[in-house]
Each structure stands twice: as C-alpha cells, then as structure tokens.
N, C-alpha and C positions, 0 to 999 in steps of 0.2 A: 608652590608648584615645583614639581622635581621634572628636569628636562636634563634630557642624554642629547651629548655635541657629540655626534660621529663625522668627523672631518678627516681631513688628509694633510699631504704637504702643500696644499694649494690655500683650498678654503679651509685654514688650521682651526682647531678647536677653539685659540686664544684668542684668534681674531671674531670669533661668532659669542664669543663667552665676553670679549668686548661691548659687542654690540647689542648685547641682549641686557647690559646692565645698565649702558646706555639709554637704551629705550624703557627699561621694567626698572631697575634701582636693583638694591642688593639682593632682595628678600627675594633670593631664588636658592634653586637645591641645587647645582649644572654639578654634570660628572658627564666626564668624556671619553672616547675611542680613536683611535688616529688609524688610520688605515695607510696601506704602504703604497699607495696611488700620488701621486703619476711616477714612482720609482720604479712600482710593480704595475703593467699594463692592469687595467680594467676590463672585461670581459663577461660571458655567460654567468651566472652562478643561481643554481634553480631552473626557473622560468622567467626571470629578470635579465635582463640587457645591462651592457655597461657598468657593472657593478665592480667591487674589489671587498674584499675583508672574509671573514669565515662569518658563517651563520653561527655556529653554537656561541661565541666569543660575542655576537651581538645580542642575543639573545639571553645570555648572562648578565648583558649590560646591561638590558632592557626592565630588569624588576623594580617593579616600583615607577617604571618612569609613567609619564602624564603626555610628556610632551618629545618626540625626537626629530634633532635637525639633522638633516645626513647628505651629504656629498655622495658618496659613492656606497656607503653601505648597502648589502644586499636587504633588503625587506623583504623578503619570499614571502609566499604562502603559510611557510612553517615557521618563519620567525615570527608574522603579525598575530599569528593562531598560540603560539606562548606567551605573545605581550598582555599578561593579562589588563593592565590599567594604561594603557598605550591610550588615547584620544585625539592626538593630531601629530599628523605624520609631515615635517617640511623639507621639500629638499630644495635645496641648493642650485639647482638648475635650471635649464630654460623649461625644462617638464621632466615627472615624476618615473624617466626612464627605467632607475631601478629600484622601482617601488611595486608592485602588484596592487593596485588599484581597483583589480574588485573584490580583491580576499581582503581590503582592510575596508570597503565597503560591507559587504556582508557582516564585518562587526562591529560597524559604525562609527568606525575611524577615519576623519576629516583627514584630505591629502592636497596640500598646498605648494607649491613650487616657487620658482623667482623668474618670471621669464623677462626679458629686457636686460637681465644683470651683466650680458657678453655685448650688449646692442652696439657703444660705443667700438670697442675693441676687436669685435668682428667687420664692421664697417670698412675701420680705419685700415683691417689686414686685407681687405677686398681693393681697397686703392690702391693697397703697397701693390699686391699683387697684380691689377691694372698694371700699373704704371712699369711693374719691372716687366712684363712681359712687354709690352707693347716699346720698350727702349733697349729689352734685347740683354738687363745689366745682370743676371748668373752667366753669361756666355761670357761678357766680357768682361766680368771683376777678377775671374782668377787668372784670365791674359794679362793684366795690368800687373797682378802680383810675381808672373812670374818674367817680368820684364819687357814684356812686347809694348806696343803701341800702334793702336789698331786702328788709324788714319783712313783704312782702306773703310773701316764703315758708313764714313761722309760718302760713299759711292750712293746713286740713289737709287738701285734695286737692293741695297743692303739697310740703308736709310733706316730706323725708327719712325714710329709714329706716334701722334699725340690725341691727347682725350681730348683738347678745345677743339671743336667742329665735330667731333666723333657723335655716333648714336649710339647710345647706349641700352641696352635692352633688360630689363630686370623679370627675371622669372621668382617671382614673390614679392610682396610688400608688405609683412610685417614690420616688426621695431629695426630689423638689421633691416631690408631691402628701402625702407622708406628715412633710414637714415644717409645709407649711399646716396640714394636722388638728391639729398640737400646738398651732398659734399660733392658730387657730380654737378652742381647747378653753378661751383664756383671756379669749376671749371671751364664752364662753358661749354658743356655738353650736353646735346639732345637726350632729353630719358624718355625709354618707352614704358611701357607696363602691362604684364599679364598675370594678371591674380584674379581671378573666379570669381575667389570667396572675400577680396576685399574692397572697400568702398572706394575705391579708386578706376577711375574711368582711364580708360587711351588704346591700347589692341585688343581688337577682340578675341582673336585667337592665338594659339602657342605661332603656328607658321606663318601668320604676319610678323611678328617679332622674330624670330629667327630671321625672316626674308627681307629685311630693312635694317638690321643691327650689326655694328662693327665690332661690337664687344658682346658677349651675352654673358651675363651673371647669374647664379642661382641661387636664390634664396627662399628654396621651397622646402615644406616638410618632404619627409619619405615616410609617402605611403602606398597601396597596393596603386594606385593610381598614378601614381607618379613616378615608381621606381622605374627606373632607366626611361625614363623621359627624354634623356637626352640620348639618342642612337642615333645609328650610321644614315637614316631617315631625315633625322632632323639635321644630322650634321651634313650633310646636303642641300639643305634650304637656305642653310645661312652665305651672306656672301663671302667670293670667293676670297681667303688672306684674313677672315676674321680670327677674334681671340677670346677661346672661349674660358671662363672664372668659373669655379666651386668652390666656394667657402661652406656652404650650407650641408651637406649630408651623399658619402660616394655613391650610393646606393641610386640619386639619382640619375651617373652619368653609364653610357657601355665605354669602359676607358681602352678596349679593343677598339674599337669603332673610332676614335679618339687617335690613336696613337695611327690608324688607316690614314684619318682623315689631314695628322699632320705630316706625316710619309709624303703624301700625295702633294701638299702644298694648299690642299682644299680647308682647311684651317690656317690661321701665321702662326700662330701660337696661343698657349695654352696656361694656366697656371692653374695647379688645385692645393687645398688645406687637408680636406676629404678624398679619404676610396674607398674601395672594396673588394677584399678585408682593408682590415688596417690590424695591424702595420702591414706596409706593398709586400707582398712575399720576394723571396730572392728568384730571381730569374722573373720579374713582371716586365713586358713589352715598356711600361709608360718610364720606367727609369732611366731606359736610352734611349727614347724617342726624342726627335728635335724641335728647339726652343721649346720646351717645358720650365715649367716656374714648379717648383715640388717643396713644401712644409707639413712639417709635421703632425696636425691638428693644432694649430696654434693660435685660430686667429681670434682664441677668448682668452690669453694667456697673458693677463696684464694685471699688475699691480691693483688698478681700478676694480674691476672683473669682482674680485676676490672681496675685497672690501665691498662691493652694493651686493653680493649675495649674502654676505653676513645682516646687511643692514635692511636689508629686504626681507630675510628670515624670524631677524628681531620685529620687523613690526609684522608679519605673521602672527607670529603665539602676543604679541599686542592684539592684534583684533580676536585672535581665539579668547586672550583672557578678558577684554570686555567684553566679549558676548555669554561667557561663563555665569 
C-alpha cells in the first residue's frame, strides 16, 4: 500500500509515519509532505476551508498514492480529480474541513476523519478559560508582575466568583461538551444542556438555558442554523453578571453585541479561543473590551491532541485495509 503523510508542524509526518507502523508493520510505501501550518496561517485554498500547502506540490505527491493522511492539505476539486489511484482520503481532524467531500465522492474516494482527537484538550482549555474569567486572573497577573498588590479585590463588588454552586449551561454535547459536564460535576456544579440533536435530556430550549445559566459555554457546530446564535437577543436573556465561553467555532457568537453587552455590565465576562475572522483584525471592539479572556485558537493545542490523531489515522487505513 503506498500512502502520502501530508502533515505540518503540529500533526508532523514522523509522528503519523509512527503510528501507521505501529498499527500496519513495515510493509508500507509512506512518503511525505510537511506543509508550513501553524507557522503559516491556514486559510481559503479552491473551495476548501482551513487549508495550507499549494495544490500543484500536492498533487505531484499524489502519484501513485492509494492512501492520503492530511492535516491541513488542500484536497480541492482539482487535486482529488489528478489523483488518479487515490482511494481513501484521512484527515486528521475533528472533520473533513479541507477535504471536498463530494468531488472525492463522485470518484469513489472513501473520506474518513478523527473526531474526539482535541476532546480532552479542548475541554480542559474551556475550564482554564471558566475559571480565569470568573477569578478575573489576565487583569491581575500583569499587576502582580509589575509590582502592585491588588488587596483592593477582596472588596465584595470586585470579589471573584466560583464554578461550585454555579449553573452551568452547555450549548452542545458532543465528545468536548459532554466531557466538560464530567469535569464540571467535580466541581460541583449545576450542568444544564441544550443539544437538539443529542441523546441527552435537560432544557428544552436555547432561552431556558440562557435564562438560568451563570456561565454559558458553546460547543456547537457552525452551521446556517446556528451561526450567530449567540446575539444581542440572546445576550439579554442570560442573567444579569454572567460569563459567557467559546471554545467551539466564532462564527457562532455577534462579538459586537458581546463587547455591548460587556460595556454595559449585562455580561461579567467573557473568554473566547474562537472568532470571526481569525485572526481578530487590528482595530476589533473585542481586544479592548472589559474582562475578556482572549487565546489564540488553542484549546486543541497539546502534545496529546497530536498524537490520538496520528493514532486514530493509523487505525483508519487499518479498517480501510481489512475491508480491502
């Protein structure tokens, strides 16, 4: 079986070329492509999202291959359409973002993904991010560096607060939203839950959960449905001092309405991983708005991460070659 690694500096070539021999033994053909992500931002390329690399340079790789794992490569329309003996397309991610999914349909090319492979590491960046908003610590770690001592915050309209007693509102339940509720539960916090489409019972609608929730997290896709879900509407509904989280995708918050709603005090604060664009342009309202928690798409950005998507890749083209 000849298979092309098109990796980056994250999910590297050696780490999936690892993993793949791990799982299958030697009797492989791998030859690889490293694309210049996350050095060089990821972006449009074709009619794919998210992508990085040049198409012709991938499609040179492509000859001959059977099998290709890919992070960030572009799979266009017009690269799947040269792969003459391409058969299964894997990437790396929680889904097949910059893959084109019905051009490698129409030529029968199987497209397989890793989703859960951020589950822990996203999770774990939604508590950071809880927990630094709600204690207030980007305001006051670079006071303490630069010598103060900020005594005055034991005031009790200045005061912190904490997730034990708190209600917590999850806007999705996948692998990341239903791993927060466990990590949540050892907190001792109330989880609510609104997800549609998942087998989980508790609010029935979006504005129950907004209207009972001290913290609201989102861990929903972006879709036409859901984009900007969260507006100046909803950010209304929620009580007054809450703190609203985005780990999940900017596309679903209005971060105008946002930056309104924390001006006004009708928010406490805020923290996101996600926007829209990314990166925040210069001169964006949310970069000087108050108590904001701001990272840079990070919260899949771990050691772990990188490793279960190689290892999850590797038993992909396993089930592809026992079904062969």
């Amino acid at each position: 079986m000849r298979i092309l690694v098109a990796g980056d500096h994250f999910v590297t070539p050696e780490l999936v070329r690892a993993a793949l021999r791990e799982r299958l033994g030697d009797g492989l053909t791998i030859t690889t492509l490293t694309s210049a992500w996350p050095y060089q931002p990821f972006g449009k390329i074709g009619e794919v999202d998210e992508a990085c690399g040049d198409e012709d340079e991938l499609i040179a790789a492509l000859a001959g291959v059977e099998v290709a794992i890919t992070q960030m490569a572009p799979f266009t329309a017009r690269v799947i359409a040269a792969a003459d003996a391409l058969r299964l397309i894997v990437c790396t991610r929680g889904g097949p973002v910059n893959v084109n999914v019905a051009a490698a349909a129409e030529r029968g090319i199987e497209v397989r993904s890793t989703p859960g492979r951020n589950a822990p590491a996203a999770a774990e960046h939604t508590l950071a991010l809880m927990l630094a908003a709600l204690r207030r610590l980007p305001e006051v770690h670079p006071t303490v560096r630069a010598g103060e001592w900020r005594s005055d915050l034991y005031a009790l309209s200045a005061a912190g607060r904490e997730l034990s007693g708190a209600t917590v509102g999850l806007v999705g339940y996948g692998a990341i939203g239903a791993r927060v509720a466990r990590m949540l539960a050892a907190f001792d916090a109330s989880v609510v839950v609104y997800d549609p489409y998942a087998p989980v019972e508790s609010v029935s609608t979006l504005d129950e959960l907004l209207s009972v929730s001290d913290v609201v997290s989102l861990h929903a896709r972006l879709t036409a449905e859901t984009h900007r879900l969260i507006d100046a509407a909803a950010l209304a509904r929620m009580p007054r001092g809450a703190v609203l989280v985005n780990t999940a995708r900017g596309g679903l918050v209005d971060y105008d309405a946002v930056v309104d709603a924390l001006e006004s005090g009708q928010l406490g604060a805020a923290a996101f991983d996600v926007f829209d664009p990314e990166p925040i342009p210069a001169g964006s309202r949310i970069l000087t708005a108050p108590n904001v928690v701001l990272t840079p798409h990070l919260a899949g950005a771990t050691v772990q991460t990188a490793e279960r998507a190689a290892a999850l890749a590797a038993e992909a083209v396993a089930a592809y070659a026992a079904d062969a």
